[in-house]
N, C-alpha and C positions, 0 to 999 in steps of 0.2 A: 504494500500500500504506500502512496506517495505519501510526503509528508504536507500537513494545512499551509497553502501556499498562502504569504501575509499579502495585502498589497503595499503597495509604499505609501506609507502616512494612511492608509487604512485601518479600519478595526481585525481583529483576529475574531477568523470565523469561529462561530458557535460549535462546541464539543457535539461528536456524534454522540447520540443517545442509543444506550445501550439495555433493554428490560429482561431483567432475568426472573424466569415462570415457576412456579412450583415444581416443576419436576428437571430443576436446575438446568435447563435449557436456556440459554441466551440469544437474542434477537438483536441486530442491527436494524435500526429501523432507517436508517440510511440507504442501505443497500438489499434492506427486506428477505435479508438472509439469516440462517442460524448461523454464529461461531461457537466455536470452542475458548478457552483460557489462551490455547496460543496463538488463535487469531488476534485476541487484546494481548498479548503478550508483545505481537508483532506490531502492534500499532503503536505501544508505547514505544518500540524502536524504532516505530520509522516520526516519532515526532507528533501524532496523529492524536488530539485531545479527548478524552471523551468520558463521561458519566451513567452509570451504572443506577438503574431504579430497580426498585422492589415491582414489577408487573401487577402485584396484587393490593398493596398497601400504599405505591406511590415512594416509599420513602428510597432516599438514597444510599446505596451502599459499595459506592465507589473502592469506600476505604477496603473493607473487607472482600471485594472481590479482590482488587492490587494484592491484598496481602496473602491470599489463597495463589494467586499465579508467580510469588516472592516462594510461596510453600514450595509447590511444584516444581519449582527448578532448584529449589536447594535438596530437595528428595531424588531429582534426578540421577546424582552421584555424580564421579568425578572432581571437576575444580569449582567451590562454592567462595559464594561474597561473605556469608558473615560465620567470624570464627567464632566459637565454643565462647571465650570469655567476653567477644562485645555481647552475643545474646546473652549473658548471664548478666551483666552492666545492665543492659536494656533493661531487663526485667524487673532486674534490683530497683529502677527507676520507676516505677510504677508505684503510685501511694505516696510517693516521698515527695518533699518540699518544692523540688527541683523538677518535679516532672512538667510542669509547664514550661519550664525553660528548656527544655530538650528535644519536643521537636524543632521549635524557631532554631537551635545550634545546629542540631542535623541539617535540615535543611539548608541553608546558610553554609554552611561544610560544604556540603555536594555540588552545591552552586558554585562556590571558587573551587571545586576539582574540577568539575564541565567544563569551568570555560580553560584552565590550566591542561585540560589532558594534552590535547591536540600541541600545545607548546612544548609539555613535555615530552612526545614522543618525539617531536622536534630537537629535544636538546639531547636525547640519548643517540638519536642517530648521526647528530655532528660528534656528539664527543666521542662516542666508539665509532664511528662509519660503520657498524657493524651490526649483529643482533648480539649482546652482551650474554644471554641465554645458551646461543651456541658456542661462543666461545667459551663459555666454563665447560660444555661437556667436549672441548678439542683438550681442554688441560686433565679434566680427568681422564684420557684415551691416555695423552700422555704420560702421568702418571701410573698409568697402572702400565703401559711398557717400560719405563725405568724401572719398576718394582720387578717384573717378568725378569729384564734381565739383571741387577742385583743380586736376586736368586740363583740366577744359571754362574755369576762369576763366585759367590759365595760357597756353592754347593762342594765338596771338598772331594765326594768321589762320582766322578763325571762318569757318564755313560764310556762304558770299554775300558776305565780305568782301574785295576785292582787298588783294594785295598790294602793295608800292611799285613794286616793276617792273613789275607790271601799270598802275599810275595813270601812269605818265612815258613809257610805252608808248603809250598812249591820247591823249596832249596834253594833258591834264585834269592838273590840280592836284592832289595826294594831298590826299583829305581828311581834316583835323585827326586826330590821334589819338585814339581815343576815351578817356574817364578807367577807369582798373582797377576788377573791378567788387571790389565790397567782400568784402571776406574772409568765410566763409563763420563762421556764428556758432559759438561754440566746441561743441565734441561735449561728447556726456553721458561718452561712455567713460571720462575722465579722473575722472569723479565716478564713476560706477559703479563703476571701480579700487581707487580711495581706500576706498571701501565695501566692498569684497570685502576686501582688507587689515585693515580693522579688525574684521568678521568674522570673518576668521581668525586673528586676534589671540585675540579674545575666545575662539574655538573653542579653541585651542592653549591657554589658561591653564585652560578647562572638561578638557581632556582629561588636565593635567597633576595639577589632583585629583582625578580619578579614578585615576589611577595611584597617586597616592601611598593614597589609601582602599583600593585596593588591596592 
């Protein structure tokens, strides 16, 4: 669905009206079709405003439908928005002195992320030119071959190589030991580190004026 096109110096068009029937069936009366949760689901993503009635009672219950399609994708599984201890915070906040003042902070919060996101993916992609996500798992590839071979120059009796119990077993003479093989040359990871660090240095002073321009 597109998103409510404003006109310039126009009013913003009226929210579709959305009634949902006793048998939890919901109706666009826009479009004079049934949806589901993720057809509003879709429309709060594409920008799309709209208001949720009670079909039978008339009343509004915008809020509680939003918060059943919040349900629904945190039940999905995989990667969720809200961790374990902000809903326990949340909750905590209900009854308490403070709870009038926490939606107006939420809201107000999400409002300077929204308009911040789009900058900030801006300033990760100049500061790493890169995806920073893939780079951590190019350093743990290489880490875990430095580890692989650590192991193989540590290992003391190498494939084909007897033991001493085996050489004095035999009659034969154990032969000389052989010399350690040379440490393996130093990794890049330690320098890619250092560079992600001052990257993020740099990011972190980029994001601090912004906030204050802010």
């Amino acid at each position: 669905m597109a998103d409510q096109a404003v006109p310039e110096g126009g009013q913003k068009p009226a929210p579709v009206v959305i009634k949902k029937y006793a048998n939890r069936r919901l109706y666009n009366t826009s479009t004079s079709a049934y949806v589901t949760l993720e057809h509003l689901s879709q429309m709060v993503k594409d920008k799309t405003d709209f208001v949720v009635y009670d079909a039978k009672t008339g009343d509004e219950i915008t809020r509680s439908v939003l918060t059943q399609i919040i349900f629904e994708e945190e039940s999905k599984g995989g990667q969720t928005l809200l961790p374990i201890p902000f809903l326990r915070q949340l909750i905590s906040f209900y009854g308490d002195s403070l709870q009038g003042v926490v939606p107006q902070y939420l809201e107000m919060s999400m409002a300077q992320f929204a308009r911040n996101q789009e900058q900030m993916r801006g300033y990760l992609q100049n500061a790493f030119g890169f995806n920073p996500f893939q780079q951590f798992e190019t350093m743990g590839k290489q880490n875990m071959a430095m580890f692989e071979q650590a192991m193989r120059v540590f290992n003391p009796f190498r494939a084909g190589q007897a033991g001493p119990g085996q050489s004095a077993a035999n009659g034969r003479e154990p032969s000389p030991p052989q010399a350690a093989a040379p440490p393996p040359p130093a990794p890049q990871g330690e320098v890619v580190i250092d560079d992600l660090k001052r990257k993020l240095d740099e990011l972190q002073s980029q994001l601090a004026l912004l906030s204050k321009k802010s």
